[in-house]
C-alpha positions in Angstrom: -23.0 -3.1 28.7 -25.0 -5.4 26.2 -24.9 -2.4 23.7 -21.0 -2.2 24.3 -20.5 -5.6 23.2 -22.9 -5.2 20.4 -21.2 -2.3 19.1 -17.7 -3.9 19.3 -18.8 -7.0 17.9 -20.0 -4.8 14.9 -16.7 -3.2 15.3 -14.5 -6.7 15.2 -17.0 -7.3 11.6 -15.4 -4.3 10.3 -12.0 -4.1 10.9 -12.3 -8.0 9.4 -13.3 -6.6 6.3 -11.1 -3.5 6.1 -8.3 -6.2 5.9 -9.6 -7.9 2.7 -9.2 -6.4 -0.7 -12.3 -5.6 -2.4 -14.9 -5.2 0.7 -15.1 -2.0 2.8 -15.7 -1.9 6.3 -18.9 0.8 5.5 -20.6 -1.9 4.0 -20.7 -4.2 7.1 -21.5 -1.0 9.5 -24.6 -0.3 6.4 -25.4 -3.8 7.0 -25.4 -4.0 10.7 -27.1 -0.5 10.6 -24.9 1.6 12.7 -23.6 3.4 9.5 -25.2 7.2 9.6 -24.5 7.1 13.4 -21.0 5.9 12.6 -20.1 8.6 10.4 -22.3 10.9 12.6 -19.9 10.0 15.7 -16.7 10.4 13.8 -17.8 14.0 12.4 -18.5 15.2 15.7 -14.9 14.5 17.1 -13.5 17.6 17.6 -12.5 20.9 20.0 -16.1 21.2 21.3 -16.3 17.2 22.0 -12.6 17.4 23.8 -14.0 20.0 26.2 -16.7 18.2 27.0 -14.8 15.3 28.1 -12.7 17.0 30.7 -15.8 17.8 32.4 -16.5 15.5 35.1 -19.7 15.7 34.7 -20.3 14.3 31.3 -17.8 11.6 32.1 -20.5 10.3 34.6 -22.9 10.6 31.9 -20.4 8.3 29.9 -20.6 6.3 32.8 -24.3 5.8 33.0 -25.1 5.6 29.4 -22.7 2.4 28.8 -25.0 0.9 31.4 -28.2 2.2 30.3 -28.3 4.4 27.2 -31.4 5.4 28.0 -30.4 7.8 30.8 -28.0 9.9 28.5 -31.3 12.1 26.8 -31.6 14.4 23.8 -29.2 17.4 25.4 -26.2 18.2 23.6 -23.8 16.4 26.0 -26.5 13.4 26.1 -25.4 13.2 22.3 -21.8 13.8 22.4 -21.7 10.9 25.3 -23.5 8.3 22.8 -21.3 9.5 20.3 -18.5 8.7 22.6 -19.5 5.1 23.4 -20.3 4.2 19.9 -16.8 5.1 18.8 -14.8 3.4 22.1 -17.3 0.4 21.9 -16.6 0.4 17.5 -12.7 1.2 17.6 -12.3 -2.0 21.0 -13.4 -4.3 18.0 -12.3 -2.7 15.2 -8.5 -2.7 16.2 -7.9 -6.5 17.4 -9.9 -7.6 14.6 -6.8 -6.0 11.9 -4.1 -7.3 13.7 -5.6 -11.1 13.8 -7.1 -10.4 10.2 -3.9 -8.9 9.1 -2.1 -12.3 10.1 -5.3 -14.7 9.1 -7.0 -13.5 5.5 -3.8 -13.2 3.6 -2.8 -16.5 3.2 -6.6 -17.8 3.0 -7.2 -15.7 0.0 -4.0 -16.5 -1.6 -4.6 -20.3 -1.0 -8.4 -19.6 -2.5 -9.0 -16.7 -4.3 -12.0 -18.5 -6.2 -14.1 -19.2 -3.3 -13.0 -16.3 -1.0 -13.9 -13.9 -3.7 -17.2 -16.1 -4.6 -17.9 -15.5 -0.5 -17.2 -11.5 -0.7 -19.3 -11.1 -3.6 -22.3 -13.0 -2.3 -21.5 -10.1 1.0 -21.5 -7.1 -1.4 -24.3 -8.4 -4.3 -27.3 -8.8 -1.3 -25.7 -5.5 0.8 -26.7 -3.4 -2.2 -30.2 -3.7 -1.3 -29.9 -2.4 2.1 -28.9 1.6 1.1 -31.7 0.9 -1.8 -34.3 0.3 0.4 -33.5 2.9 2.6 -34.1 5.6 -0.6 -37.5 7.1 0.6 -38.5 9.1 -3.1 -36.9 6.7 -6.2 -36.3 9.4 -9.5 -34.8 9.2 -12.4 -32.0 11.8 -11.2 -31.1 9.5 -8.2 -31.4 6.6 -10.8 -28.8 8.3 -13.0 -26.8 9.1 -9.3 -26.1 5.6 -8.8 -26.1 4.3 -12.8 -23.0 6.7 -12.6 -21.4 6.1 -9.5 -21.4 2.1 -10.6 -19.6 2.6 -13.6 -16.9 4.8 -12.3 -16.6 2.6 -9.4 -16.5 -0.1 -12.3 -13.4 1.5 -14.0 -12.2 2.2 -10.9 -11.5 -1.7 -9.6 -10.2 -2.7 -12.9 -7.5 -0.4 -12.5 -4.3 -2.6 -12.6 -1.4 -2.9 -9.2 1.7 -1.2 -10.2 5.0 -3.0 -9.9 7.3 -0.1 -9.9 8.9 -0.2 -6.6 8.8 -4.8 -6.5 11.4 -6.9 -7.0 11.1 -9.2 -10.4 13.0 -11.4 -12.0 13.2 -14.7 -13.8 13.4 -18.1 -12.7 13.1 -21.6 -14.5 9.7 -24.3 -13.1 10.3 -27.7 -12.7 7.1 -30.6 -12.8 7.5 -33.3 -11.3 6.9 -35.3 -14.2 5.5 -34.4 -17.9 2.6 -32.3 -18.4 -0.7 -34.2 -19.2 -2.5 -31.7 -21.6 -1.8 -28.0 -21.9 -1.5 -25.8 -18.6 -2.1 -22.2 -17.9 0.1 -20.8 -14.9 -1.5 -17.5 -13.8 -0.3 -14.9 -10.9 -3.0 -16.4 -8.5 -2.3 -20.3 -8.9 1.3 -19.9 -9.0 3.0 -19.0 -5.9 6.5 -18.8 -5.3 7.7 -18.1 -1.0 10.4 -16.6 0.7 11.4 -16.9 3.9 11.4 -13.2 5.7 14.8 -11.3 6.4 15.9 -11.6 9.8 12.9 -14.7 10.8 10.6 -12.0 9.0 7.4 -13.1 7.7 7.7 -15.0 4.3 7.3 -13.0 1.1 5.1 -14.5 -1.7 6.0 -14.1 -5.9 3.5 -14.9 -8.6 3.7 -14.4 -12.2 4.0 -11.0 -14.3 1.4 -11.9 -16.9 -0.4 -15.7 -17.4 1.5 -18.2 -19.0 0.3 -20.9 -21.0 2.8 -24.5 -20.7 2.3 -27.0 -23.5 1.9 -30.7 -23.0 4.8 -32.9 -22.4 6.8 -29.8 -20.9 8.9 -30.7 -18.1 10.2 -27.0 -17.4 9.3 -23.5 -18.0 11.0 -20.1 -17.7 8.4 -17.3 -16.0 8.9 -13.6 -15.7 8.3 -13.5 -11.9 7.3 -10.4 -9.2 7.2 -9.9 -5.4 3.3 -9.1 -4.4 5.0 -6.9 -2.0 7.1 -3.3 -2.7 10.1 -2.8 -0.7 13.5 -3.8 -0.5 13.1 -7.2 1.3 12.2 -8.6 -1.5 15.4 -8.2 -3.4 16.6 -12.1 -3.2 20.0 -13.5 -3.4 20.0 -16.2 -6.2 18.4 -19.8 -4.7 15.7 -18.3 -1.9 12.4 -19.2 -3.5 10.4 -22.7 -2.8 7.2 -23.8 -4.2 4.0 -23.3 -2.2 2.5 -26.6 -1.5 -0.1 -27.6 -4.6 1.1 -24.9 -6.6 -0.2 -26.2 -10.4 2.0 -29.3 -10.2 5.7 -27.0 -9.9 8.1 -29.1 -8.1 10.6 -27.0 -7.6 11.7 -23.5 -9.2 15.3 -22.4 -10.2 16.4 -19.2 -9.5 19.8 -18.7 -11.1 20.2 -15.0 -10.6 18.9 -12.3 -8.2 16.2 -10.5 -8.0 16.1 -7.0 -8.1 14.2 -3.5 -8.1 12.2 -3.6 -5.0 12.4 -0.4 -3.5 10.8 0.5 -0.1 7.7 3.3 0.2 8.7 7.0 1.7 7.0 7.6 4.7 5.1 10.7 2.4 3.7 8.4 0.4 2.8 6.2 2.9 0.9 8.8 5.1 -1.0 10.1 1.4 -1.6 6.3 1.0 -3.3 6.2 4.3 -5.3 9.5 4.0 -7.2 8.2 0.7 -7.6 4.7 2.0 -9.7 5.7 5.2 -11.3 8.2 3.1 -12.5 4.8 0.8 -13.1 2.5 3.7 -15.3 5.1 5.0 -17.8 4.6 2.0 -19.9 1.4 1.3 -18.5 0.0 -1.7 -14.8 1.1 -2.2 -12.1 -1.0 -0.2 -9.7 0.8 1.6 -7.4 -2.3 1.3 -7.9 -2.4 -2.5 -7.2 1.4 -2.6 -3.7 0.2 -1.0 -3.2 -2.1 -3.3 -3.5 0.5 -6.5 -0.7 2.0 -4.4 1.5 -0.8 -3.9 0.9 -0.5 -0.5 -1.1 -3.2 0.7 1.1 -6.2 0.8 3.8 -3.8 2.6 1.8 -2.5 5.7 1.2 -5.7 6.3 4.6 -6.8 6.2 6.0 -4.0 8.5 2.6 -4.6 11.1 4.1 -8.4 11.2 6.9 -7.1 11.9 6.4 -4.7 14.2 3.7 -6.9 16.4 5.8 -10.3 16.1 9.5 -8.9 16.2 9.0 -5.3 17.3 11.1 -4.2 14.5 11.7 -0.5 14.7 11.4 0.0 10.8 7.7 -1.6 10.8 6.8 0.8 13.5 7.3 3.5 11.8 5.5 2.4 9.0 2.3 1.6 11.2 3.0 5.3 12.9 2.4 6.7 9.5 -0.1 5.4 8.4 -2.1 5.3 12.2 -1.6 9.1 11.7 -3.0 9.1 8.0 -6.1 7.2 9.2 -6.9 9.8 11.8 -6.1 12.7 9.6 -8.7 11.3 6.9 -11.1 10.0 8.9 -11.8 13.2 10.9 -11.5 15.1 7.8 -13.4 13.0 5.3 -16.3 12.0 8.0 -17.2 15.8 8.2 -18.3 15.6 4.5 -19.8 12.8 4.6 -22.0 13.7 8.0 -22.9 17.0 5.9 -24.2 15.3 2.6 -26.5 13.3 4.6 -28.0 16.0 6.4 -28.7 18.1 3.0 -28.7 15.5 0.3 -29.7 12.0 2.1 -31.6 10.2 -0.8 -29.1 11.6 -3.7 -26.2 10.6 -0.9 -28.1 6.8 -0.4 -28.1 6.8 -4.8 -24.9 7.5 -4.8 -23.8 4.4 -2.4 -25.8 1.8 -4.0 -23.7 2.8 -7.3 -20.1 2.5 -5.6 -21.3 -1.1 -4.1 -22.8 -2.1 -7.5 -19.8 -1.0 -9.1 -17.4 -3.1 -6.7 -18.8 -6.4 -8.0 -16.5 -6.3 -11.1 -13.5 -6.5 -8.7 -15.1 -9.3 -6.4 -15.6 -12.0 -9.8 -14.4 -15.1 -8.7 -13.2 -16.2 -12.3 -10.6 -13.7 -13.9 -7.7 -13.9 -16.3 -4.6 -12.2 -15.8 -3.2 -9.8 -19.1 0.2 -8.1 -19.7 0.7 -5.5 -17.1 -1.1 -7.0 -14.0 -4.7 -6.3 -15.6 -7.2 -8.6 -14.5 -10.1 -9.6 -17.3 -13.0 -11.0 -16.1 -13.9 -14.6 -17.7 -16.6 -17.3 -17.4 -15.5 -20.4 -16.1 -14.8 -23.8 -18.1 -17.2 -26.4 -18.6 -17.1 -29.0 -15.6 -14.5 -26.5 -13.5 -15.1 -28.2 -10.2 -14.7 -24.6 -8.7 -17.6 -23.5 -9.7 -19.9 -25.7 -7.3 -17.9 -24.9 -4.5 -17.6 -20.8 -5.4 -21.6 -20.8 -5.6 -21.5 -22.6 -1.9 -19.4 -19.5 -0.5 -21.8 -16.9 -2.5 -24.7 -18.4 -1.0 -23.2 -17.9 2.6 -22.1 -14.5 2.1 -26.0 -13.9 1.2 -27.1 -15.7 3.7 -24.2 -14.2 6.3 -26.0 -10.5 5.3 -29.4 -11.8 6.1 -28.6 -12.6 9.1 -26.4 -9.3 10.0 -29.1 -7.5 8.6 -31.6 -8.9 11.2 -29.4 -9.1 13.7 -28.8 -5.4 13.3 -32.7 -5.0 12.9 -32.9 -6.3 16.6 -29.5 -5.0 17.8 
């Protein structure tokens, strides 16, 4: 049993960071070590393991390898039984740990983006070196491999959201009293809230583009848009309120409506689905930030709140879809995978310390926001008290990998 709570424990370390934009849940299963047996496991589901399993005899096999692995051998049904456990034991934590994580992460990494993204990089920068390591015969050709894979992966994350299908508008900012010296508002320390429809989860605004409000200003008009698409956030005039702390904002007019948020089709949704397993599945690439490129990120969430906390029909579709999309990508995409590690393991390994040394541009703590929802990457300012407490978080997400790393070493 101690290697069925291993394995889901691995599993509830995963699904936490297929929640969070920017960190793929292949990088914690290549940290933990478990990741060629994962994908393994998954590319063997099929008609051949399904007629295995209504044998009774290899489900007492199942039986005795989750209490003594040992006993399950090197025969073909010895191996489709481990591959069994691994992926019940895997999927036990993997699916508790989204739906808490889904509820949890959000708000943190809207509340601090600086320090939670400080803490994901430290995770991803000290990760890179365990598929490095594992590359038996270094060349220049696998050098070139991963040189190549970084900087698409590199253009790749820099990619701005879309805001076709969210809701926008323009509202006027209060301060509470006179600004002191000259204040840039940006999308990520600027949040406007909205309460749900129907005792729905709240829906958060930030700005368009940054905004820079002079000294002695006492209000400011913003272009503003939802961080969610879909219909809820179309507002009546007079919904929004000021997140607590939010850059000195007292209180924010809206005088008119706002409008153009237009829900996902389920097509798009399932598509959605298929090529954000297929990205979660490889170290590097975020599932969740493939979402986001989508625009649909911010709304699975919304419709798995609602479907866990109100058991709205609507949200339950949505989570239908894309439950379907996962399986359909991950059973389809794990089979490649499984095959380029049999034939091409080194140029495969090259190829993943490229994607996860690419990531890093999308993990920099410290980032400017331009016209059209493209974030620039900047240095931060002389004495920016952030910065002590962002290099705090990267040092435990460095140390957090050394001690997954030798915990999976032991495990």
């Amino acid at each position: 049993m101690k290697h069925w709570f291993g394995n889901s424990l691995r599993g509830v370390c995963m699904g936490v960071a297929d929640v969070i934009p920017g960190v793929s849940g292949g990088t914690v299963a290549l940290i933990l070590g478990i990741y060629p047996r994962l994908v393994g496991a998954v590319g063997s589901v099929g008609t051949e393991m399904l007629r295995r399993i209504r044998r009774r005899s290899f489900r007492l096999l199942v039986k005795e390898g989750l209490r003594d692995p040992g006993r399950l051998g090197d025969t073909p049904d010895g191996t489709h039984a481990g591959h069994v456990l691994l992926l019940a034991s895997v999927v036990a934590g993997i699916v508790p740990a989204i739906a808490v994580g889904a509820q949890v992460l959000p708000p943190l990494l809207s509340a601090h983006p600086e320090q939670m993204r400080g803490l994901f990089l430290g995770l991803v920068a000290a990760s890179v070196t365990i598929p490095a390591r594992q590359i038996r015969r270094r060349s220049l050709r696998r050098w070139l491999l991963a040189a190549g894979a970084a900087v698409l992966t590199a253009w790749f994350v820099g990619l701005p959201e879309p805001s076709t299908r969210h809701a926008g508008g323009t509202v006027t900012l209060e301060f509470a009293e006179p600004v002191a010296g000259e204040l840039r508002l940006t999308p990520r320390n600027l949040t406007l809230t909205a309460p749900g429809e129907g005792g729905g989860p709240d829906i958060d605004y930030g700005l368009r583009a940054s905004r820079i409000v002079p000294a002695g200003a006492t209000t400011v008009e913003v272009e503003i848009v939802a961080r969610m698409a879909g219909g809820a956030a179309n507002l009546p005039p007079g919904s929004l309120r000021v997140s607590d702390g939010t850059a000195g904002v007292s209180a924010a007019i809206q005088a008119e409506a706002l409008t153009g948020g237009r829900d996902p089709g389920l097509g798009y949704v399932f598509l959605g689905g298929v090529l954000a397993i297929s990205a979660m599945v490889l170290p590097g690439i975020s599932g969740s930030f493939v979402l986001l490129l989508l625009g649909l990120y911010h709304f699975v969430l919304y419709s798995l709140a609602l479907a866990l906390r109100h058991g709205d029909p609507g949200g339950a579709v949505v989570v239908a879809t894309m439950l379907a999309a996962v399986a359909v990508g991950l059973l389809t995409f794990s089979r490649v995978l499984k095959h380029l590690f049999a034939r091409w393991r080194g140029a495969t390994l090259a190829v993943l310390v490229g994607l996860m040394t690419g990531s890093l541009r999308k993990l920099w703590p410290f980032v400017d926001h331009a016209a059209g929802g493209r974030e620039v990457m900047t240095l931060p300012g002389a004495g920016d008290p952030e910065v002590v407490t962002v290099g705090l978080m990267f040092c435990a997400g460095v140390a957090a990998v050394l001690l997954l790393d030798a915990m999976g070493r032991r495990m």
